[in-house]
N, C-alpha and C positions, 0 to 999 in steps of 0.2 A: 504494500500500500504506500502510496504517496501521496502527501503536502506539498504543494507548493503555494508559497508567499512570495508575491510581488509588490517591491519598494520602489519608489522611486530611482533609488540609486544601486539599489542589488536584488537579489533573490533570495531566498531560501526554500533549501530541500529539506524533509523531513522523510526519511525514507523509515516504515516499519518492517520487522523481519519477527512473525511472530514464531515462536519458539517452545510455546507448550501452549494446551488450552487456556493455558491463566497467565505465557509471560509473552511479553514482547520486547523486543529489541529495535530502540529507536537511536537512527543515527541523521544529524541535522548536517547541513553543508551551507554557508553563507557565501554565496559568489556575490563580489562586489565590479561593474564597471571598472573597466582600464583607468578610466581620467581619476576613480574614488583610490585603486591599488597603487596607481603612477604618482598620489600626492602623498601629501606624510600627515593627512587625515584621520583622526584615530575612531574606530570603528567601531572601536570597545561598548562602547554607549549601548550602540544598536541590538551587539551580540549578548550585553546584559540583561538589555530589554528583553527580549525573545529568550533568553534561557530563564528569566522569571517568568514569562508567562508559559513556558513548556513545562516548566516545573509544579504550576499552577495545575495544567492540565494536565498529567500525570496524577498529579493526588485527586483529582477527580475523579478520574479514571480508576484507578485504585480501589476509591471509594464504593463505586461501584462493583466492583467484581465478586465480592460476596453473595449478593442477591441474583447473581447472572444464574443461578442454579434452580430460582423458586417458579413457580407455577406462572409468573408474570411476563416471563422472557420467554416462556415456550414458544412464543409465535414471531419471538424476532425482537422484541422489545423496540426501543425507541430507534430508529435512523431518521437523522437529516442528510438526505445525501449532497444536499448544496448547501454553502453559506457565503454570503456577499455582505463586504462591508461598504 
C-alpha cells in the first residue's frame, strides 16, 4: 500500500509492507525539488512535521487493532478510500 503526499516543494512516500495480521511495516521517503536539495534550506521543519503526525496516526491505528476481531468488522469495518485536503 501507498501514501502519497504532495507539497509544494516535495513529496512524500509512505510505503506499507504488512507483515503479520496485526503488524505493519511502514517506510516514509521525503523527495524534495532540485532548487529545495541545491540550497542549504533546512528541511528538518517539514520532516518533523510529518513524522508527528505519522506518529499521531500510528497510535491511532494501534488503537484500533484490538476491536478489528469483534463482530463489528466482520463486514469490513470503516474504509475511506479517498481523502482531499
Amino acid at each position: 500500500t501507498v501514501f502519497i503526499n504532495l507539497v509544494p516543494d516535495h513529496v512524500i512516500f509512505h510505503r506499507m509492507y504488512p507483515i503479520a495480521v496485526d503488524r505493519t511495516v511502514v517506510e516514509c521517503d521525503w523527495l524534495y525539488t532540485g532548487d529545495v536539495v541545491g540550497s542549504d534550506r533546512d528541511t528538518s521543519r517539514s520532516v518533523e512535521l510529518f513524522h508527528r503526525v505519522n506518529v499521531q496516526d500510528f497510535e491511532a491505528c494501534e488503537r484500533t487493532q484490538p476491536a478489528m476481531s469483534s463482530r463489528a468488522y466482520r463486514g469490513g469495518g470503516v474504509l475511506v478510500p479517498a481523502e482531499h485536503h
